[in-house]
C-alpha positions in Angstrom: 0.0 0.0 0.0 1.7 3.1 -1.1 1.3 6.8 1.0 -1.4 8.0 -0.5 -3.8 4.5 -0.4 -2.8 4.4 3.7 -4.1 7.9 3.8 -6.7 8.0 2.0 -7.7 4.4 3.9 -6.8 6.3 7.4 -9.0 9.2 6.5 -12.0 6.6 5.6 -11.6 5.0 8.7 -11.4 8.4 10.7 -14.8 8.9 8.9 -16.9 5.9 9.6 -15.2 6.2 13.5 -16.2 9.6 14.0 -20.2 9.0 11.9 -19.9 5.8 14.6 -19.3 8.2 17.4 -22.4 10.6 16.6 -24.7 8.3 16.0 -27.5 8.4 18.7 -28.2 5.4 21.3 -31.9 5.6 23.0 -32.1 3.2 26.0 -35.6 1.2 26.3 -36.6 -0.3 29.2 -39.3 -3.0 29.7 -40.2 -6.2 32.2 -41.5 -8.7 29.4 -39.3 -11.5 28.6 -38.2 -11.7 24.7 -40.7 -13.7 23.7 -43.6 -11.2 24.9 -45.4 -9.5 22.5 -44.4 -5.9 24.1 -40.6 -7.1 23.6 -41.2 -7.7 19.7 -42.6 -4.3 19.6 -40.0 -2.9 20.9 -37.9 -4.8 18.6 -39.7 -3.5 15.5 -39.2 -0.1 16.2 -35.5 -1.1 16.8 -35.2 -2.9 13.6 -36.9 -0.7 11.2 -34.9 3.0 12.9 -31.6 0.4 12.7 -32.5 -0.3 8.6 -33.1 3.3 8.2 -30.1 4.6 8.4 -30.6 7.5 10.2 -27.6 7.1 12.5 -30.1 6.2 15.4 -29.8 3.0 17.7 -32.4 1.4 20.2 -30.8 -0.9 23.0 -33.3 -3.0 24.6 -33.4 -3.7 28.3 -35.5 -6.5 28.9 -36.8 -8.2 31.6 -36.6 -4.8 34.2 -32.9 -5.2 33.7 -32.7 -1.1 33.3 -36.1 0.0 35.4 -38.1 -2.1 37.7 -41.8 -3.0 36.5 -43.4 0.0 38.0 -40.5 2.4 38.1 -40.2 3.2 34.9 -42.8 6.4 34.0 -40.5 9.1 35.8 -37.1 8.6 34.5 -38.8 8.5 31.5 -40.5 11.8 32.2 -37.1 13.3 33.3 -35.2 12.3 30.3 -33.4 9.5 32.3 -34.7 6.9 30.1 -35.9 7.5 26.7 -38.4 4.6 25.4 -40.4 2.3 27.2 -43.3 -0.5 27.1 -45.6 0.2 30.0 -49.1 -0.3 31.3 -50.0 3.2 31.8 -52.1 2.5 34.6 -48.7 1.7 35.9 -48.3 5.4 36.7 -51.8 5.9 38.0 -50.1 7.7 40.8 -48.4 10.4 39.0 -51.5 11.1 36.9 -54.9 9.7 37.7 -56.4 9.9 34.5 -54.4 7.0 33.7 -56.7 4.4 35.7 -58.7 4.6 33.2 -56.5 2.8 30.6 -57.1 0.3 32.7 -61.6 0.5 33.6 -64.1 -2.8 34.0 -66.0 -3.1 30.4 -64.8 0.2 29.1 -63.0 -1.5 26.0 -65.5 -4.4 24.2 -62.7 -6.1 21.8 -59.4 -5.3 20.2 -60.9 -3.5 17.2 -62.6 -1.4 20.0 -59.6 -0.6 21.5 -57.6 0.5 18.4 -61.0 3.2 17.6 -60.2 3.9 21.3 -56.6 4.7 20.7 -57.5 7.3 18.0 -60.2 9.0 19.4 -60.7 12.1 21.5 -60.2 10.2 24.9 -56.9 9.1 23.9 -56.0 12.9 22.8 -56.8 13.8 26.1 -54.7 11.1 27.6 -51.8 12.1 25.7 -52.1 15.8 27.0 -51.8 15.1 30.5 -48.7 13.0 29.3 -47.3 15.6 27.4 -47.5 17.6 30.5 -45.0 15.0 31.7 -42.6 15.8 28.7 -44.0 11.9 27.5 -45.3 10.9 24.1 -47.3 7.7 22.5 -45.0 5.9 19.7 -47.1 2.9 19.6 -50.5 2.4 20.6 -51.8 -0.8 21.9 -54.1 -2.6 24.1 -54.0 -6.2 25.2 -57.0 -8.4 26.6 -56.6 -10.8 29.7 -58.8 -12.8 32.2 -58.6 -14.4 35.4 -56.9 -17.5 37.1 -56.8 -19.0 40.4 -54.9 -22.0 42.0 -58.4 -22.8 44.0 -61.4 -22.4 41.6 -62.9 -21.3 38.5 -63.7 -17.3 38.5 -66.4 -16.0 36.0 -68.5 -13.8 38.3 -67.7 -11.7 41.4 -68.5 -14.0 44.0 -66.1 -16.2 42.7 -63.3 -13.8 43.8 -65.0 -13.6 47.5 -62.5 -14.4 50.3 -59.2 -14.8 47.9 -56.3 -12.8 47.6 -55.9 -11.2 44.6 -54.1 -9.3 42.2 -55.1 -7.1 39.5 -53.1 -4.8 37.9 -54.6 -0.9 38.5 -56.6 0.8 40.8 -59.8 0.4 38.8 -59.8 -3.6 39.4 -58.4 -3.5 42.6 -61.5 -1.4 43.5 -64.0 -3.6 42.1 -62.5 -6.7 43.1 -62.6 -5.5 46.8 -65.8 -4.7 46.1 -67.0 -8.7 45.5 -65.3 -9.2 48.6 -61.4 -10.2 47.6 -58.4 -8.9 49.2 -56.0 -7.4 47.2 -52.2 -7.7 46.8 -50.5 -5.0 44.5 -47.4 -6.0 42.2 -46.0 -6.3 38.8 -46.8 -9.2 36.6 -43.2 -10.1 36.8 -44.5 -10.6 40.2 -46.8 -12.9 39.9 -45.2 -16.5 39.8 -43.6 -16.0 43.0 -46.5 -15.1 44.7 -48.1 -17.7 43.5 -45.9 -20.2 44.1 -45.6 -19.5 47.3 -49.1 -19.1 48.3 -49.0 -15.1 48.9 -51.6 -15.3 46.2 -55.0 -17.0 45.5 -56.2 -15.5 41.7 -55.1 -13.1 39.6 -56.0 -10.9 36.4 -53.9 -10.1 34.0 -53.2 -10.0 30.3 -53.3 -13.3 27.7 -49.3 -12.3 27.2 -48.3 -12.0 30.5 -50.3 -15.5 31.2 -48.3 -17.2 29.2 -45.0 -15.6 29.0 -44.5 -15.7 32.5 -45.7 -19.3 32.7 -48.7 -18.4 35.3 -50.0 -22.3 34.1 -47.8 -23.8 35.9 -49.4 -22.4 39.1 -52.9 -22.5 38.6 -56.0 -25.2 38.2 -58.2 -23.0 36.1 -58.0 -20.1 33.6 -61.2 -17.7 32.5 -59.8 -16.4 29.0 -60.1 -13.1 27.0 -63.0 -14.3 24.4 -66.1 -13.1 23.2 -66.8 -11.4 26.3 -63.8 -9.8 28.2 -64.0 -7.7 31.2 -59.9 -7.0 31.5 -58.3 -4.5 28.4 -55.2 -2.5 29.3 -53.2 -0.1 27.6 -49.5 -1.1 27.0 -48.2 1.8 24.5 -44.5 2.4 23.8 -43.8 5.4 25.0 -40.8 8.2 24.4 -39.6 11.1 26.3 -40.9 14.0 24.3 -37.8 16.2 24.6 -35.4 13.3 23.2 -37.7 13.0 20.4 -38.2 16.8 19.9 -33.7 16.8 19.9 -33.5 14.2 17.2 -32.9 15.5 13.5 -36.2 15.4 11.0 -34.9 12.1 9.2 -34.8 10.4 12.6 -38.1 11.3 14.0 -39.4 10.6 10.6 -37.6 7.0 10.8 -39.3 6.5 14.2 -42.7 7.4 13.2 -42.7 5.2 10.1 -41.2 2.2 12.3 -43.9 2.8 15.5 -46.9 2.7 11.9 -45.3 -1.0 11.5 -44.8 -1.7 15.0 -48.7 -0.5 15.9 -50.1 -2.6 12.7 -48.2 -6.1 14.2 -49.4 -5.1 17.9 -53.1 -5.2 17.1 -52.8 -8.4 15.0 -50.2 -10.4 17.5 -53.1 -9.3 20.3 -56.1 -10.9 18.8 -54.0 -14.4 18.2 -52.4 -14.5 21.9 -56.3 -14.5 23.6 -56.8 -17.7 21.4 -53.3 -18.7 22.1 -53.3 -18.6 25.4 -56.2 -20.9 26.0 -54.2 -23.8 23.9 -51.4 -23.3 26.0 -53.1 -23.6 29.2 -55.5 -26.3 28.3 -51.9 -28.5 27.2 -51.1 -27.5 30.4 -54.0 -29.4 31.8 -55.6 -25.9 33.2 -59.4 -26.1 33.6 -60.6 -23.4 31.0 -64.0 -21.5 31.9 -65.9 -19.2 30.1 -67.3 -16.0 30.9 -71.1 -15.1 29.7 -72.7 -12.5 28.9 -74.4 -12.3 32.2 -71.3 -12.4 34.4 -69.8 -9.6 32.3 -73.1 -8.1 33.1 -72.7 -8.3 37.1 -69.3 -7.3 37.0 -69.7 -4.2 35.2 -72.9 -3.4 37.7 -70.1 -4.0 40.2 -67.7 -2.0 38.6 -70.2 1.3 38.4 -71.0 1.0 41.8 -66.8 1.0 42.5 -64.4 2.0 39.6 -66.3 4.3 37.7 -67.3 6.5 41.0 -64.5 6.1 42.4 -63.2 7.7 39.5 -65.1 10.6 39.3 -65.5 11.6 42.8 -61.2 11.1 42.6 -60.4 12.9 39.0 -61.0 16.7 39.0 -62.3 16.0 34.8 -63.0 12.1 35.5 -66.9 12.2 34.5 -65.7 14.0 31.3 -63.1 11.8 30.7 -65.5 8.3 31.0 -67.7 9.7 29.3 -65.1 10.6 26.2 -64.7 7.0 26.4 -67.8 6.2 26.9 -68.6 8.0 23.3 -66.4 5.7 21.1 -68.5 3.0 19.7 
């Protein structure tokens, strides 16, 4: 190699070093195993950026390597974290609104609660996050049910007498309303407590059931089907002023990979309700059913608890339900 090759080779080196050095790395944290559905959301939106070309990476932190389950939302707000995959009702605390992501019989199906996720209601969610510097990348909503390691649970008496966990304030209300006893945690959680008798039934969603193997602790499972009481909102979210700082070809990059990532999230959340059920049932889990009726009494319970708890505890909560309320 003669002078002027070596420097000219040096020089490209230099180059891709120093276009290595400036490219941007955004840190998003979730609690899901790679295998959940959240996770290959996540990974989507960390593909597609990554094929763009935009000089913008996405490291994953799985598995509340990063965050812990529920202590995600306010490095996130404070621009110590910049993505994540939560359950907004999650961070219930810091904004009330937020519980009612997570309402008794507020969302009917999937296709519901995508027409729920571009409506007025969800603009108004997404004001009181932007008054936490937070955005909505991807919108999503999974279904879930009950399961118990006593009995079968399709109406509230069922839940009489047994410790239980549900995921936000909404069901917790309710469920202490048919006369359970309530233990808060994540639903990374939820195995160990199980397992070791802390706790009697649970609710959660069809992708948290199986990917944190919840079959191999209970004798019966009350799926997501035609009629389901529990819908959450998972969204990936982004810290609006690490967004706002990124150049126009990487915030364009994001918004075209979050379009993909949304489109896969309301499919993949349809299948896993059906899923679910196989894998329990090979798991030789008792499967019940859920009728109309129960829904009925539960959502009887649940205006009598959630919603006016809600109200009478949200400064705009009856405006709010009834935004939601509105979407057909």
């Amino acid at each position: 190699m003669n002078k002027m090759t070596f420097t000219a080779a040096a020089a490209a080196g230099m180059m891709l070093l120093s276009s290595a050095a400036f490219a941007t790395e955004l840190r998003l944290s979730h609690q899901w195993s790679n295998s959940d559905v959240r996770h290959k959301v996540a990974q989507i939106v960390a593909d597609e950026v990554a094929a763009a070309g935009v000089d913008l990476d996405i490291k994953i932190f799985g598995s509340q390597s990063l965050f812990k389950a529920r202590e995600q939302y306010t490095p996130l707000s404070r621009g110590q974290l910049d993505m994540t995959v939560l359950p907004l009702s999650y961070a219930g605390g810091q904004q009330p609104a937020y519980n009612l992501t997570l309402m008794p019989g507020l969302v009917k199906n999937h296709d519901h609660a995508a027409r729920l996720s571009d409506s007025p209601f969800m603009e108004a969610i997404e004001a009181k996050m932007a008054e936490d510097d937070v955005m909505v990348l991807v919108h999503g909503y999974l279904a879930g049910g009950f399961a118990s390691t006593d009995k079968c649970i399709t109406k509230p008496e069922d839940v009489a007498g047994m410790q239980t966990r549900a995921a936000g304030k909404a069901f917790e209300q309710m469920l202490a309303g048919a006369g359970a006893s309530i233990a808060s945690m994540a639903s990374s959680e939820i195995y160990n407590a199980m397992q070791t008798g802390v706790l009697d039934a649970v609710n959660t969603s069809s992708s948290s059931f199986v990917s944190f193997r919840i079959y191999e602790q209970v004798k019966c499972y009350t799926p997501a089907g035609d009629v389901a009481l529990w819908f959450m909102y998972q969204p990936l979210l982004m810290n609006k002023s690490t967004f706002d700082g990124l150049s126009a070809e990487q915030q364009a990059a994001l918004l075209t990979a979050a379009e993909k990532a949304e489109a896969f999230y309301l499919e993949e959340a349809k299948k896993e309700d059906a899923a679910s059920v196989e894998v329990f049932r090979n798991a030789g889990v008792e499967i019940a059913e859920m009728t109309e009726a129960d829904f009925d009494a539960w959502r009887a319970l649940a205006q009598e608890t959630s919603y006016k708890a809600f109200v009478e505890s949200v400064p705009d909560g009856q405006a709010l339900l009834d935004m939601a309320f509105a979407v057909e």
